[in-house]
C-alpha positions as CSV (number, residue, x, y, z in Angstrom):
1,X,107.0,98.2,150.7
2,X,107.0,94.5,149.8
3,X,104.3,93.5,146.9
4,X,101.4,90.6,147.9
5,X,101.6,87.8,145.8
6,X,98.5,88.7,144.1
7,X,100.4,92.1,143.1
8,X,103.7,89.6,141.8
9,X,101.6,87.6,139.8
10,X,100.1,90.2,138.3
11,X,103.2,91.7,136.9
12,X,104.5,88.5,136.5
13,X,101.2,88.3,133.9
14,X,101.7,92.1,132.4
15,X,105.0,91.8,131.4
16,X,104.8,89.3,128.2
17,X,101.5,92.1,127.1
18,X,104.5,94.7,127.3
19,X,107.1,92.6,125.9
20,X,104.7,91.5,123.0
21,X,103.5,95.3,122.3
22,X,107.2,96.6,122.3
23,X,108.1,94.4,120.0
24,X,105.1,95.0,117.9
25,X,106.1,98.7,118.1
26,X,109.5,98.0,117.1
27,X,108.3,96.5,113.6
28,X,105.9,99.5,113.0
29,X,109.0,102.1,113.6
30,X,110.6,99.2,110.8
31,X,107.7,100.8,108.7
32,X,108.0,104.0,109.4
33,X,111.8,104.2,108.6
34,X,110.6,102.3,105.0
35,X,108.8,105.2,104.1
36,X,111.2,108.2,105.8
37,X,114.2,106.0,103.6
38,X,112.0,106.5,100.1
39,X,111.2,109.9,101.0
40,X,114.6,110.6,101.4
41,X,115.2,108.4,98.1
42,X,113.2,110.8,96.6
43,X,114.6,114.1,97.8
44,X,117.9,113.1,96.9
45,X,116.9,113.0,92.9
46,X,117.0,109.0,92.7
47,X,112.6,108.3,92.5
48,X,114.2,105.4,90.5
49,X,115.3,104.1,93.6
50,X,112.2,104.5,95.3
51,X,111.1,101.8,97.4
52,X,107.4,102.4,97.9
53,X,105.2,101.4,95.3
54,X,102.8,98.3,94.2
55,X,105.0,95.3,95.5
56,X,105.7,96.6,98.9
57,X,101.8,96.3,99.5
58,X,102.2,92.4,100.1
59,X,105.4,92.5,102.6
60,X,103.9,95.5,104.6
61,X,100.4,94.2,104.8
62,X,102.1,90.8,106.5
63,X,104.5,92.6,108.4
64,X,101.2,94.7,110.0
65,X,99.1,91.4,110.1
66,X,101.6,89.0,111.8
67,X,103.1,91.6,113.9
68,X,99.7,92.3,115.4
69,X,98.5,88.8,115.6
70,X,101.6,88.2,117.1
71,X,101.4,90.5,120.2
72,X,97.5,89.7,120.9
73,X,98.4,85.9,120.5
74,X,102.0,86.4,122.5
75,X,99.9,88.6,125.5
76,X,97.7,86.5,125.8
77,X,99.2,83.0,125.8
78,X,102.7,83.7,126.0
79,X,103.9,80.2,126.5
80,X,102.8,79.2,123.1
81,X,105.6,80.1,120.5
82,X,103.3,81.2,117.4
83,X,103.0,84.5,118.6
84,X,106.1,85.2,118.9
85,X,107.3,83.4,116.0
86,X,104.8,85.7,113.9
87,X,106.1,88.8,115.8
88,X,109.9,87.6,114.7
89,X,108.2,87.2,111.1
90,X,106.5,90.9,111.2
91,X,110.2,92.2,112.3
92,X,112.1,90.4,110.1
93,X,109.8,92.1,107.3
94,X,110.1,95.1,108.6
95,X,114.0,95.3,109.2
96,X,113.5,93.7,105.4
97,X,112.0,96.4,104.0
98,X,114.1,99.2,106.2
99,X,117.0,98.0,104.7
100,X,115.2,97.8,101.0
101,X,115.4,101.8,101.6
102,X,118.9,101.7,103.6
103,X,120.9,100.4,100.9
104,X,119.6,102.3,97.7
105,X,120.5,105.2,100.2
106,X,123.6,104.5,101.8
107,X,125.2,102.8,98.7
108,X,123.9,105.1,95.6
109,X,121.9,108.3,96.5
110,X,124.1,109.5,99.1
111,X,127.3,106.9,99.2
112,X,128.7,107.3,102.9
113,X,126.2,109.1,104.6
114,X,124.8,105.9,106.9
115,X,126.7,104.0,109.3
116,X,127.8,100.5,108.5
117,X,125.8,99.9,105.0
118,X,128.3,97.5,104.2
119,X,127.0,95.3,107.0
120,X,123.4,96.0,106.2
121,X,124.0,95.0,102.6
122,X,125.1,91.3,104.5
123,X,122.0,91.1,106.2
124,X,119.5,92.6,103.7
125,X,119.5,88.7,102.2
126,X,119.3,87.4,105.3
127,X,116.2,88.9,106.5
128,X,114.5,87.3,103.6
129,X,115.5,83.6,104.3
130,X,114.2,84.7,107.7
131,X,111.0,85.8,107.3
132,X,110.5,82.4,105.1
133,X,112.3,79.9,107.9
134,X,110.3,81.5,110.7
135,X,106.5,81.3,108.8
136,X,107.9,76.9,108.3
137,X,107.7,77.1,112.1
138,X,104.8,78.9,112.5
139,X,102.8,76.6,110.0
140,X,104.6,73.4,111.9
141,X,103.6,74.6,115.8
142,X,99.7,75.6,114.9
143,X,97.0,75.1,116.4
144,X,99.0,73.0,119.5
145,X,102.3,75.2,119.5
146,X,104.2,71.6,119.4
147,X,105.7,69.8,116.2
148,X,103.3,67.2,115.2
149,X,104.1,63.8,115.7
150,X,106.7,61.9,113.4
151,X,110.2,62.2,113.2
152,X,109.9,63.6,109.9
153,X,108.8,67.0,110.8
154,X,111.8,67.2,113.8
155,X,114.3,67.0,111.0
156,X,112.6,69.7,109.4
157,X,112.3,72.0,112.0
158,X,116.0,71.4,112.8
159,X,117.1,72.0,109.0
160,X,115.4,74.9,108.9
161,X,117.2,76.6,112.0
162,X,120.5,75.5,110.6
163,X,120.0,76.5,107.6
164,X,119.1,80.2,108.7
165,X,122.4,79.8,111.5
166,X,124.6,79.1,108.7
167,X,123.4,81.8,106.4
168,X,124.1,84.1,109.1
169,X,127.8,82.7,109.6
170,X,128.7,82.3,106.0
171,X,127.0,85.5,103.9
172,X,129.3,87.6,105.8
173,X,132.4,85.5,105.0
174,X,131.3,84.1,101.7
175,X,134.3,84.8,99.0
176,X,134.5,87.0,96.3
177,X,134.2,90.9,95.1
178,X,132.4,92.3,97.7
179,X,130.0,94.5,95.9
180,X,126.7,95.3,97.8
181,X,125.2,98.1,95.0
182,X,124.3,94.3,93.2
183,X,121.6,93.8,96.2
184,X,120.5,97.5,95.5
185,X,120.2,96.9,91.7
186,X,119.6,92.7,91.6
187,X,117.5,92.3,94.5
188,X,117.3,90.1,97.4
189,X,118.9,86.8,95.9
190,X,121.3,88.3,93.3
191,X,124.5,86.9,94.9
192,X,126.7,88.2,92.0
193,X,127.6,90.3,94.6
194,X,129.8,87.6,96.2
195,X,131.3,86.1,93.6
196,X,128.8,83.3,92.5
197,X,126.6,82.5,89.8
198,X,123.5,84.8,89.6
199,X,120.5,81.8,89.2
């Protein structure tokens, strides 16, 4: 049975609503593996390595917000790239804070008992520079969804993507002891664990 164009265009319209709320679904199961990870954390003896507590409030509550603003703003106007530049900033917090519980896991509590923790523990700093390249585009495309005029803020936009492409080349690759408990014990920007100077 072929569909009447009125029937097309109306899933034509419905799929960037399910697209948008999939996505927005995604980040919240992002959440929910946060706090399986520290109960886990917990179970396993190692509450030190806990990843719930007071400064998680922040990331989550702006992983919830721009996820959510996100898919309205992506379902409704899906040609406009804020929404789903704020949905790409909700799951970069999320797969953020998923791998804040990942690593302590994987690498201390219970060494070897998740798959590819060594590759997490190259992305876990990733996900940070992320979150902060992709809100740069958000504030640079609102209210119009287009960079504002002046070739100054198209170099910008441009750094910024490169910059966040080349992290995601040369992290992996960088030289050095490879030790990824550092990012469990240091944090997100303690890159003793390559080799470098800790700033």
């Amino acid at each position: 049975m072929a569909l009447t164009p009125t029937a097309r265009a109306a899933g034509t319209r419905r799929r960037p609503v399910v697209v948008a709320w999939a996505l927005w679904a995604l980040a919240m199961f992002g959440l929910a593996a946060f706090v399986w990870l520290d109960h886990l954390l917990r179970q396993a003896g190692r509450p030190d390595l806990a990843v719930l507590g007071l400064f998680a409030i922040p990331p989550t509550l702006a992983c919830v917000s721009a996820s959510t603003v996100g898919a309205v703003l992506a379902g409704r106007r899906p040609a406009h790239p804020v929404g789903w530049l704020l949905l790409a900033t909700g799951l970069s917090l999320s797969a953020g804070g998923a791998l804040a519980g990942y690593l302590p896991y994987g690498l201390v509590a219970r060494p070897g008992a998740l798959p590819a923790v060594h590759a997490a523990a190259l992305l876990y700093p990733v996900s940070a520079m992320a979150v902060l390249v992709l809100i740069g585009f958000v504030l640079l495309l609102t209210p119009t969804g287009s960079l504002p005029t002046g070739s100054g803020w198209r170099w910008w936009a441009w750094a910024s993507a490169v910059v966040l492409v080349v992290l995601l080349l040369v992290v992996p690759v960088a030289p050095g002891r490879f030790e990824p408990r550092y990012l469990v014990i240091g944090g997100t920007f303690d890159f003793r664990a390559f080799g470098g100077p800790c700033w």
